[in-house]
FITORTI-922746 format. One record per residue (C-alpha): x, y, z. Coordinates in Angstrom, 3 decimals, always signed. Layout:
residues N
         c1         c2         c3
          X          Y          Z
...
end
This chain:
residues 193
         c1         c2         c3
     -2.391    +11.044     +7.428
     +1.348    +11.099     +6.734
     +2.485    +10.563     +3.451
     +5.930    +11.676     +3.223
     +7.832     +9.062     +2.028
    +11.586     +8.095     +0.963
    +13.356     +5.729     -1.400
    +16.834     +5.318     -0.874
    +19.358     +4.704     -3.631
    +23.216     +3.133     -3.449
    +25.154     +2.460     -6.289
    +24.241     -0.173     -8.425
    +20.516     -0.344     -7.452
    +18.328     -2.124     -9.614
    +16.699     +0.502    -11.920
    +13.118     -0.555    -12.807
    +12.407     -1.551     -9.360
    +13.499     +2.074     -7.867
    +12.135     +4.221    -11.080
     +8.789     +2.580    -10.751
     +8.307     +2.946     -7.251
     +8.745     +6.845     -7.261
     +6.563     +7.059    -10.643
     +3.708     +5.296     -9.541
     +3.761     +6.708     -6.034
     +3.579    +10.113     -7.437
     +1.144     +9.531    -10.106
     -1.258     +8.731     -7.211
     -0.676    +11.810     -5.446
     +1.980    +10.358     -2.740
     +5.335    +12.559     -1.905
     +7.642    +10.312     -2.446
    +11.780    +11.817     -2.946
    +14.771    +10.041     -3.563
    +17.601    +10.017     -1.158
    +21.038     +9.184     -2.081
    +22.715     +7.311     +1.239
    +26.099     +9.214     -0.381
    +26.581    +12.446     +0.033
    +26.451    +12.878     -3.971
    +23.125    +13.380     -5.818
    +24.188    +10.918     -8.513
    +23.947     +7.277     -8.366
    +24.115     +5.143    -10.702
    +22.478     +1.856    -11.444
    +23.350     -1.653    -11.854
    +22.925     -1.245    -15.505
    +24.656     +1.977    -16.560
    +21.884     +4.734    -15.432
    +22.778     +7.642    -13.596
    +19.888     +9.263    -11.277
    +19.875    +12.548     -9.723
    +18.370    +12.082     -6.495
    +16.125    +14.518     -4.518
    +17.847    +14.314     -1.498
    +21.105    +13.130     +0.400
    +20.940    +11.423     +2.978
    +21.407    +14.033     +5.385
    +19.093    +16.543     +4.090
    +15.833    +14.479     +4.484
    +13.772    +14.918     +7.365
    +12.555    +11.436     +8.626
    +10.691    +13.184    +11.608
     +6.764    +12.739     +9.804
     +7.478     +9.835     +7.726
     +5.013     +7.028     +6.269
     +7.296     +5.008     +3.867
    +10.798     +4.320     +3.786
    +11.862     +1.570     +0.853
    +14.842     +0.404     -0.314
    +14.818     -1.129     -3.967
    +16.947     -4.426     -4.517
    +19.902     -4.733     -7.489
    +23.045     -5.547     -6.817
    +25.556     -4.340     -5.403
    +22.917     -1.749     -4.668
    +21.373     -3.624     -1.719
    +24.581     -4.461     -0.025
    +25.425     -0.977     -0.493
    +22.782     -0.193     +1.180
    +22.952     -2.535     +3.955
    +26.430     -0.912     +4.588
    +24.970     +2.217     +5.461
    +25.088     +2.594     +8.886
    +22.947     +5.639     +9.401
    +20.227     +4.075     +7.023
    +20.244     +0.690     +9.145
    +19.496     +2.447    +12.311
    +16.428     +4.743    +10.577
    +15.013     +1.682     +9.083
    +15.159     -0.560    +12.142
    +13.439     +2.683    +14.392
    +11.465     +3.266    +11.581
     +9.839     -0.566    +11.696
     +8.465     -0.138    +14.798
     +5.874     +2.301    +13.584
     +6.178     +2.859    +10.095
     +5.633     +1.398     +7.016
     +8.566     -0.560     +5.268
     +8.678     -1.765     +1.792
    +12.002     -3.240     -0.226
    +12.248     -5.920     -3.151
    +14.378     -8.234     -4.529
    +17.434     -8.934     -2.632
    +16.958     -5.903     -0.449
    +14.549     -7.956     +1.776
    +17.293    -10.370     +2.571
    +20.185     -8.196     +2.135
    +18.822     -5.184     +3.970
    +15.822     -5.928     +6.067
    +16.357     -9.283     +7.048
    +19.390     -9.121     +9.108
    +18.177     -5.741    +11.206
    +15.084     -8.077    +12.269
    +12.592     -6.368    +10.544
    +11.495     -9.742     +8.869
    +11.238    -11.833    +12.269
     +8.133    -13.425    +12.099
     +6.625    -12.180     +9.292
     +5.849    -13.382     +5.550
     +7.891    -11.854     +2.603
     +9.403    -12.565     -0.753
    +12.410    -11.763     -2.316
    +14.624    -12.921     -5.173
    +14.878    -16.572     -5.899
    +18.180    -18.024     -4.375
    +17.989    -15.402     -1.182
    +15.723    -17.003     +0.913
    +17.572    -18.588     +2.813
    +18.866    -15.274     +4.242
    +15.521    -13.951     +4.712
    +14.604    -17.924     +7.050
    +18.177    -17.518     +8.703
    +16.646    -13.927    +10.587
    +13.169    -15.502    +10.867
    +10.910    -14.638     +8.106
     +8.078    -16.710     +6.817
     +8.807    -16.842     +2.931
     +6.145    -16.988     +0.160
     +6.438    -17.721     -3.554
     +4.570    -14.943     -4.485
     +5.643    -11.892     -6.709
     +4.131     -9.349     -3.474
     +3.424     -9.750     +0.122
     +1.710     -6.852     +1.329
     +1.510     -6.746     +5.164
     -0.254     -3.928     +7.329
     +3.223     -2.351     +7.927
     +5.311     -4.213     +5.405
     +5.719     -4.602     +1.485
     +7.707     -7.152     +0.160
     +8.064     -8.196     -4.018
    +10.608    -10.263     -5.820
    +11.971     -8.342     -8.431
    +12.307     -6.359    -11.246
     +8.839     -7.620    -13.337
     +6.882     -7.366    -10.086
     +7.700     -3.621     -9.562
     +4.491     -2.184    -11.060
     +2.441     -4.506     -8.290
     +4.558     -3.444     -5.685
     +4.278     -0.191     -6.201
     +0.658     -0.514     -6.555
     +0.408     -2.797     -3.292
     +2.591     +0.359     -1.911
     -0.451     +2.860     -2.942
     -3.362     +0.566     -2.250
     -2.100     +0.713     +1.510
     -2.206     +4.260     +1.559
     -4.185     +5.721     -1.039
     -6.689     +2.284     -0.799
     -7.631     +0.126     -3.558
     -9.850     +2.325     -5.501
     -7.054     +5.256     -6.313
     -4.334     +1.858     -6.669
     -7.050     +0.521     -9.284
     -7.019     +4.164    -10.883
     -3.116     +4.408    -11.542
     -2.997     +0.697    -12.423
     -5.537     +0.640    -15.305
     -4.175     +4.362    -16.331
     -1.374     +2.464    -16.910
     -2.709     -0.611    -19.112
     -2.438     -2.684    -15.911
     -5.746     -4.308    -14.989
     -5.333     -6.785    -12.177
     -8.634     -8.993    -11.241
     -8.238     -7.436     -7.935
     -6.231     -5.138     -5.980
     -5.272     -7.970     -3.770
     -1.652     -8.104     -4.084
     -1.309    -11.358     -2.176
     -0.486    -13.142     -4.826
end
């Protein structure tokens, strides 16, 4: 089972949602590394935090990869949606790999590479009409978790989603684990909701 997995960071992304991803992931035993689509290790958020990332862009091998999610903010998510060379990995990468983003990175990222068509997601309030213009099937829900795709609405759903994110690959027990480590006790692991 593959479960090397990256989380890619422009500035001004949304600082919860990528920090919580990464710390839950590894606190169930997941690789998960950063990768900065710059050619800097330092980004810095939409509200003033500066991360060092594990990776550029160009040092991370994508060749055995499970996850690849992009974390919402802005301008972080159009700055990531400008990334040419992220674009084309994540639209490959949909075909047979697992793809997870939240907030406005569903619409601003994912949506208009297709990766939505046909499928139910959230995102943040007021961008769903992006997401319906490419095709998606939107839900008021704080996570969608497909087979192959992870969707969540922002920053106070980014514990679930990251669970939701585990639960696919670790299953629900280990996702159960890390939640209630963590106070969280949901009245079931399913994250449809």
């Amino acid at each position: 089972m593959k479960h090397n997995s990256f989380l890619f960071l422009a500035e001004g992304f949304e600082e919860i949602e990528a920090l919580t991803v990464v710390d839950v992931m590894r606190r169930a035993g997941m690789d998960i590394k950063t990768v900065s689509i710059t050619n800097s290790k330092e980004v810095r958020g939409a509200h003033g935090i500066s991360v060092t990332a594990d990776l550029t862009f160009n040092e991370a091998d994508y060749s055995d990869t499970e996850w690849l999610i992009v974390p919402g903010g802005m301008p972080g998510s159009s700055n990531l949606a400008s990334s040419d060379a992220l674009c084309e990995l994540l639209k490959s990468h949909a075909a047979n790999g697992k793809t997870a983003a939240i907030c406005a990175a569903p619409a601003v990222v994912l949506a208009p590479l297709g990766i939505l068509n046909g499928k139910e997601a959230t995102c943040y309030p007021g961008f769903e009409s992006k997401c319906k213009e490419h095709g998606a099937v939107m839900r008021d829900v704080p996570v969608v978790a497909l087979d192959n795709l992870i969707t969540a609405n922002g920053p106070s759903s980014a514990l679930r989603f990251a669970l939701a994110i585990v639960a696919n690959t670790m299953g629900a027990a280990i996702a159960q684990e890390v939640g209630s480590g963590m106070l969280y006790y949901p009245k079931s692991i399913n994250f449809y909701f």
